[in-house]
C-alpha positions as CSV (number, residue, x, y, z in Angstrom):
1,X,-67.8,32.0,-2.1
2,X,-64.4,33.9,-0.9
3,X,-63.1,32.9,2.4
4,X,-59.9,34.7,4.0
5,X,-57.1,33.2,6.1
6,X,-54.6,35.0,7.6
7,X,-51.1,33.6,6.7
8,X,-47.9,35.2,7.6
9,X,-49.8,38.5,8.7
10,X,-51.8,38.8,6.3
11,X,-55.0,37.9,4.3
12,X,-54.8,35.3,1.6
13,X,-58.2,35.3,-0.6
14,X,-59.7,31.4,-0.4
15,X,-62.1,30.7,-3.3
16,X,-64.6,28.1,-2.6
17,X,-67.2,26.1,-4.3
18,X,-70.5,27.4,-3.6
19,X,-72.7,24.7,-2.9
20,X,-74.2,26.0,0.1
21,X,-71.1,24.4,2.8
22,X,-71.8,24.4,6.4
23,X,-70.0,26.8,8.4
24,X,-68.8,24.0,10.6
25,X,-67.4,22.6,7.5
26,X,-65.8,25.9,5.8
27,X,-63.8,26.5,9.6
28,X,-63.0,23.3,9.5
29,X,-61.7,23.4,6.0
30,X,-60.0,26.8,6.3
31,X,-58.3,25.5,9.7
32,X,-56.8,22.4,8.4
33,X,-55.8,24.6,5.1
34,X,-53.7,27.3,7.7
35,X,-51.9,24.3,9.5
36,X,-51.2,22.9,5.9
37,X,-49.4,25.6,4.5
38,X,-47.6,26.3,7.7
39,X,-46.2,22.6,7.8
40,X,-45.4,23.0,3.7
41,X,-43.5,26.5,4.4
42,X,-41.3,24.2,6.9
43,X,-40.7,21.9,3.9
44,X,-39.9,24.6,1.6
45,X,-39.6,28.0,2.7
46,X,-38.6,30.0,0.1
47,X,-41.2,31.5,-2.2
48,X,-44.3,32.0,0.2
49,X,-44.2,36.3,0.4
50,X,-45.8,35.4,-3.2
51,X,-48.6,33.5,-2.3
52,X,-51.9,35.5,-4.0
53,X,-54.9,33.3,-3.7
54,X,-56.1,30.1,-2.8
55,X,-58.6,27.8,-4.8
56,X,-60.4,24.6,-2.7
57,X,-61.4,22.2,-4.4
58,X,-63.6,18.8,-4.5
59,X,-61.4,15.7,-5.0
60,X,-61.6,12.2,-4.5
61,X,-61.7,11.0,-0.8
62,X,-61.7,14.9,0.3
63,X,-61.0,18.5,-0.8
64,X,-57.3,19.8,-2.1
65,X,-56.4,23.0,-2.2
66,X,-54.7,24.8,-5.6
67,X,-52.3,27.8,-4.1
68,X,-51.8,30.3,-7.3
69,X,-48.5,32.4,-6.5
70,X,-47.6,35.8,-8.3
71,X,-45.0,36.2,-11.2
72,X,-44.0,33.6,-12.9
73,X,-41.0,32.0,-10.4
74,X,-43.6,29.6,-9.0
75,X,-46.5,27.6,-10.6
76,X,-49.5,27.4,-8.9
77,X,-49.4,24.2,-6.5
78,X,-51.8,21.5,-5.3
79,X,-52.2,20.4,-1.4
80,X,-54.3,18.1,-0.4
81,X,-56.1,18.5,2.7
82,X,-57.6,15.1,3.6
């Protein structure tokens, strides 16, 4: 299932699972994903104009989220979300 979030004024492309989610559970998810990478830009600013897409994933005691940027300057990234 793709999912969009809007991050710095523009969409980012969020792949999910699709197992059939709640929607309550997807906003959630996709809300707590946008306040993530706005606190991890703070951290590290540099580098985020080539953020492309957005994979969440199932992990243990939650979901992470595996942020694939373009070129080859940055390696794709994993943020865990709870």
């Amino acid at each position: 299932m793709l999912l969009r979030i809007m991050f710095h004024d523009r969409p980012i492309p969020v792949n999910v699972p699709d197992h059939g989610y709640s929607e309550d559970l997807l906003e959630e998810l996709t809300d707590t994903l946008a306040l993530r990478l706005e606190a991890a830009q703070k951290q590290a600013p540099a580098g985020w104009d080539e953020l492309q897409t957005i994979e969440l994933e199932a992990a243990s005691g939650g979901w992470k989220a595996v942020l694939y940027f373009s070129g080859d300057k940055r390696p794709a990234e994993s943020l865990p979300l709870r």
